[in-house]
C-alpha positions in Angstrom: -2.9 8.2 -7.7 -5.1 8.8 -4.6 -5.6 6.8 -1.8 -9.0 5.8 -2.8 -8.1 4.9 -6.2 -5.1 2.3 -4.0 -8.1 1.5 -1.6 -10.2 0.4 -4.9 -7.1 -1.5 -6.8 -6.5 -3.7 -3.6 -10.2 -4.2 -2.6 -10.8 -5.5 -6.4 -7.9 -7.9 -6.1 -8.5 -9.2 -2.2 -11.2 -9.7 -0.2 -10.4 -7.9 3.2 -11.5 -8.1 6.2 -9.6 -4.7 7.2 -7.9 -2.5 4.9 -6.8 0.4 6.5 -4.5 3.2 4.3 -2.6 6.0 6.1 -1.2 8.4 4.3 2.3 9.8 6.0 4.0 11.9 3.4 4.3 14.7 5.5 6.5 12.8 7.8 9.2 12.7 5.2 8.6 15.9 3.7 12.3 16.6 3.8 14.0 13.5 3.0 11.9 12.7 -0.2 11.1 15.1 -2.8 7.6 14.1 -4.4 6.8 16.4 -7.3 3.5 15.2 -7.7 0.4 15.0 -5.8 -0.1 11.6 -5.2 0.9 10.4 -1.9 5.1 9.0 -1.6 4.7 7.1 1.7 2.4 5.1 3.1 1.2 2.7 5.8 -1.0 -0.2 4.9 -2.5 -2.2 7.7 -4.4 -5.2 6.1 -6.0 -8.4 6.8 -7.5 -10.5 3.6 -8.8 -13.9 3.0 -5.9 -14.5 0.2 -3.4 -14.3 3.1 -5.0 -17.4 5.1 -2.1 -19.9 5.3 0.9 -17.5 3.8 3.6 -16.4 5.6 3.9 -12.1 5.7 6.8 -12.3 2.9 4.4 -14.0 0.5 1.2 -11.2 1.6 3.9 -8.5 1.4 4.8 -9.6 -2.3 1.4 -10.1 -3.2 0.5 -6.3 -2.2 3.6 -5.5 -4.1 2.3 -7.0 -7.0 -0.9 -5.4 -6.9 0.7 -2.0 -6.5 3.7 -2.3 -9.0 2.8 0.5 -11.1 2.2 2.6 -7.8 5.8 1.3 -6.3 7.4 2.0 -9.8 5.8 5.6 -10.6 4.7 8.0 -7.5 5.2 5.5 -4.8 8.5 5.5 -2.5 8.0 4.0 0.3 5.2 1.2 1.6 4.8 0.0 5.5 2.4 -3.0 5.7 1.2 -4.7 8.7 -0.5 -7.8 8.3 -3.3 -8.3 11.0 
């Protein structure tokens, strides 16, 4: 899955103010073997009405959520930041 298509997923399940997606794969090209295309680590720097009032464990569970088929497929490793 691309970045856009994760941009898309979390856009149609929050309502952000920022969503920002960095891909950084090719920092751990060597430690973590991806045989597909679709990007294996990423940084996700986020800010989203549905977050008002939670604390970052319950934000980071909810972008787990969204992204569980991501997390259990292509995915290996998320960084979010909560703004």
């Amino acid at each position: 899955m691309s970045i856009e298509n994760i941009r898309a997923k979390l856009l149609a399940q929050l309502n952000c103010h920022k969503l920002e997606i960095i891909d950084q794969s090719a920092l751990h090209a060597n430690h973590y073997e991806n045989k597909s295309t679709s990007p294996s680590h990423l940084k996700i720097i986020i800010d989203a009405v549905e977050f008002n009032g939670l604390n970052r464990v319950a934000c980071h569970k909810m972008i787990n959520q969204i992204l569980k088929d991501e997390l259990n497929s292509h995915l290996h490793a998320l960084s979010i930041s909560i703004k």
